[in-house]
N, C-alpha and C positions, 0 to 999 in steps of 0.2 A: 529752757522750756521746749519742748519738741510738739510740734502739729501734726494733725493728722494728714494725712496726702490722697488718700483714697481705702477703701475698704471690700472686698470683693473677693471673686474666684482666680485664684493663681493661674497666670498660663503663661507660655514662655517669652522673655523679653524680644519686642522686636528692635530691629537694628537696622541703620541706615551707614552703607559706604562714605564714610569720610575720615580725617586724618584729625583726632583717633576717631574709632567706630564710638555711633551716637545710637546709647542706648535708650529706651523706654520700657517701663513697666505696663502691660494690662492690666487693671483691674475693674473688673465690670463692665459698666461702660467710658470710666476713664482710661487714662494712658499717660501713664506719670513720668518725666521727661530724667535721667538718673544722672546724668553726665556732672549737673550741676552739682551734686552733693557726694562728689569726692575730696574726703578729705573732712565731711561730718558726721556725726553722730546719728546712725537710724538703726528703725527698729523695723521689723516685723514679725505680728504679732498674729498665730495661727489661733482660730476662734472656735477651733471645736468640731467645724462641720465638713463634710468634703459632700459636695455634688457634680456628679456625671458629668462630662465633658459634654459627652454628644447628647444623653436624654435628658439629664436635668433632676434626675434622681438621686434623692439622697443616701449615701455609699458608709457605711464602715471604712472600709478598706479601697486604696484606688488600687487598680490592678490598670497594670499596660499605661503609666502615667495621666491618671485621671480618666480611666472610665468603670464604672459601675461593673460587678460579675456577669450580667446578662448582655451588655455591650461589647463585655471583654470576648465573649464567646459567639458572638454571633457577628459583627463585624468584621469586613474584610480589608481595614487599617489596623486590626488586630490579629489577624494570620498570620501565621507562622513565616511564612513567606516573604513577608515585608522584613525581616531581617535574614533570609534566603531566596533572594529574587531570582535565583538560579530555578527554584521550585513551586514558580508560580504555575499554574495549575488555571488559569482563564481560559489557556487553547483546549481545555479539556471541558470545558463549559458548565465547571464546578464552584466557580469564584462567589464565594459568599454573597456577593453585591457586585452583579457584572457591570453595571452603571458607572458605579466608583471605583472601576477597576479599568473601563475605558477612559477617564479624565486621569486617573491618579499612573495605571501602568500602562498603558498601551498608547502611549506618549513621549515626544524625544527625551531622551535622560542622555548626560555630561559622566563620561570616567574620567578619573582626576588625578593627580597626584598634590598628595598636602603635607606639610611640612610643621604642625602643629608641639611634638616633641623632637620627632624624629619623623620621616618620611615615610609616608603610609598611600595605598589605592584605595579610593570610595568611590560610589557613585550617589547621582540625585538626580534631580529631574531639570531639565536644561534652566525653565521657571526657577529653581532656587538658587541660581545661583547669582551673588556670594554669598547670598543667607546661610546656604546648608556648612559653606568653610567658613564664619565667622562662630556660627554657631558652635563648632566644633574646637574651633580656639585657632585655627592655623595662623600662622605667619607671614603666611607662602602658599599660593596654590597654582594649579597647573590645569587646564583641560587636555587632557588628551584625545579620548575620541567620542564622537558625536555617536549614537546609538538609536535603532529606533523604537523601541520596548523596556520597558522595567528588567523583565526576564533574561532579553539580550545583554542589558546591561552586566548582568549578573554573572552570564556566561564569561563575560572580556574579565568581568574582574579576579573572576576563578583563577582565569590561567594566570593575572600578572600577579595574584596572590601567591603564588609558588613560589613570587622569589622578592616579596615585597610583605612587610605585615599592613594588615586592614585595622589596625588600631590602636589607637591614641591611648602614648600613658599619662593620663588625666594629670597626675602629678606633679609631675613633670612639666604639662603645659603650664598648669598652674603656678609652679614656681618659676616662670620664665626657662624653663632651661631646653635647649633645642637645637638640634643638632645642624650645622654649617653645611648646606645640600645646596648641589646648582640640580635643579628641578627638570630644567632644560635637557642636561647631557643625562640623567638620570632615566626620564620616557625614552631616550635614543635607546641607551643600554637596555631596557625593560622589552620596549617594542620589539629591538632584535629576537630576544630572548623567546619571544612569543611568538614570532613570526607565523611559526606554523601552524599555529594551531587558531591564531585569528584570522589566516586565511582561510582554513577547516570552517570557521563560522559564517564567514561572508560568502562559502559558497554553500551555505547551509541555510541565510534568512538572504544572500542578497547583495550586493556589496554598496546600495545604496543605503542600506539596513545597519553599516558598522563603516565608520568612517575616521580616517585619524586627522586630528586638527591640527597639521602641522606646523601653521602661521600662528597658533594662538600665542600670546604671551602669559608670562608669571605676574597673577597680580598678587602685591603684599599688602598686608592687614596691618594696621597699626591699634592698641587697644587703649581701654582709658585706666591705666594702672599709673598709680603713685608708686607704690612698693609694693615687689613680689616678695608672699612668706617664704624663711628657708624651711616651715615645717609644716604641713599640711595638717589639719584640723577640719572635720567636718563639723555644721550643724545638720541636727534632726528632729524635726517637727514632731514627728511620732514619740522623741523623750523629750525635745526640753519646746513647748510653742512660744516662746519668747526668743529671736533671734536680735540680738544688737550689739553694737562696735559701731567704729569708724570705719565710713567707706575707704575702702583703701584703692580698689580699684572693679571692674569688672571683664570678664574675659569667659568666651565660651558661653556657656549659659549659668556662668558661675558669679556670684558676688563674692569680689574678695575681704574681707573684715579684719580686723585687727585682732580680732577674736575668734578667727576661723575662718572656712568656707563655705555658702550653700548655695547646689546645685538646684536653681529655683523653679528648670524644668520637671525637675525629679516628683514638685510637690504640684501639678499642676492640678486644678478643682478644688484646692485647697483654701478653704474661705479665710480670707488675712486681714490684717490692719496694717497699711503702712502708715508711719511716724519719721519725722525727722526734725 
């Protein structure tokens, strides 16, 4: 017999640092604790409706992970820019919502190295860290330099992006498989690499402006998986709203199932029924 646990708008599970990472579900105004039912049978059950992340309007379609068309378009957590921070556009005094463009970009942000399949550069805002690397699936993560802008961030990661990939193959994390990297002598090798042209930048916003964290350490993530699939299987709400299996485990913002995987960020606004 399976209970119900909560019922509500999907948004991304939050997570607390510990060994393994301790996940929770939103829903509504609950907050349904997951860790404990791996290795059970649950369901969730998409009911039909999706409403707007930020107005509360009821949507067809989510565009940009739970908001509404007219949110999608006029918000500036919806710009173009937030996945090209190099092209942020605030110092030109065009930022959609310059309000939430001082708290959200004009704000210290963390470059990183992460070790999720294989080792990749991201950046996030100093505040999300290790949210933004658990979220992501890594293993392994690294700070490398302290930054004082969104924008700037964006600039350091251009250059270490030359000779580093900026992204995770989902798959891969997902099946556990990940490549054996010291993170440490890897920022040595990258920073050389870059040298010139981060100094180009520091003498461009500052050198208080772009800073490398050279005492930081590697912290590792540990997750709460029973068993990784050797085959990836998605679910999707949009074909089948009935999603259930055995928890098998959780990683990234993914639940792993016996029956598949669903990315539960993906369906965020999305009014649900958990069971278990």
């Amino acid at each position: 017999m399976t209970s119900v646990l909560g019922v509500g708008s999907l948004s991304k599970m939050t997570s607390n640092l510990a060994q393994p990472i301790a996940y929770a579900l939103p829903l509504g105004e609950e907050s349904v604790p997951l860790n404990g039912f791996l290795g059970q049978p649950v369901q969730l059950r998409y009911l039909g409706q999706i409403f707007c992340t930020h107005c509360g309007r009821k949507t067809n379609k989510s565009f940009n992970q739970g908001y509404c068309y007219p949110c999608f378009k006029s918000l500036a957590q919806c710009d173009l820019c937030i996945m090209s921070p190099e092209k942020c556009h605030y110092h030109q005094g065009t930022c959609r919502e310059p309000g939430w463009g001082e708290t959200f970009c004009m704000t210290e942000h963390i470059v990183y190295l992460a070790n999720s399949s294989a080792p990749k550069v991201g950046i996030t805002r100093a505040s999300q860290v290790p949210t933004r690397w658990i979220d992501q699936g890594a293993v392994a993560a690294l700070p490398i330099m302290a930054v004082g802008t969104r924008q700037q961030s964006g600039f350091v990661e251009d250059c270490l992006r030359q000779h580093i990939a900026d992204k995770t193959n989902w798959r891969n994390m997902l099946k556990g498989v990940t490549e054996e990297v010291d993170l440490v002598a890897l920022a040595e090798e990258l920073l050389d690499k870059t040298g010139a042209e981060i100094t180009q930048l520091q003498q461009r916003f500052g050198i208080q402006a772009i800073q490398r964290l050279a005492s930081a350490q590697v912290q590792e993530l540990v997750y709460p998986v029973l068993e990784y699939p050797t085959k990836v299987k998605t679910h999707n709400f949009d074909k089948t709203p009935l999603v259930e299996g055995t928890l098998l485990g959780i990683k990234g913002q993914y639940w792993i199932l016996d029956t598949g995987v669903i990315n539960i960020r993906k369906f965020t606004a999305y009014q649900v029924e958990l069971s278990a």
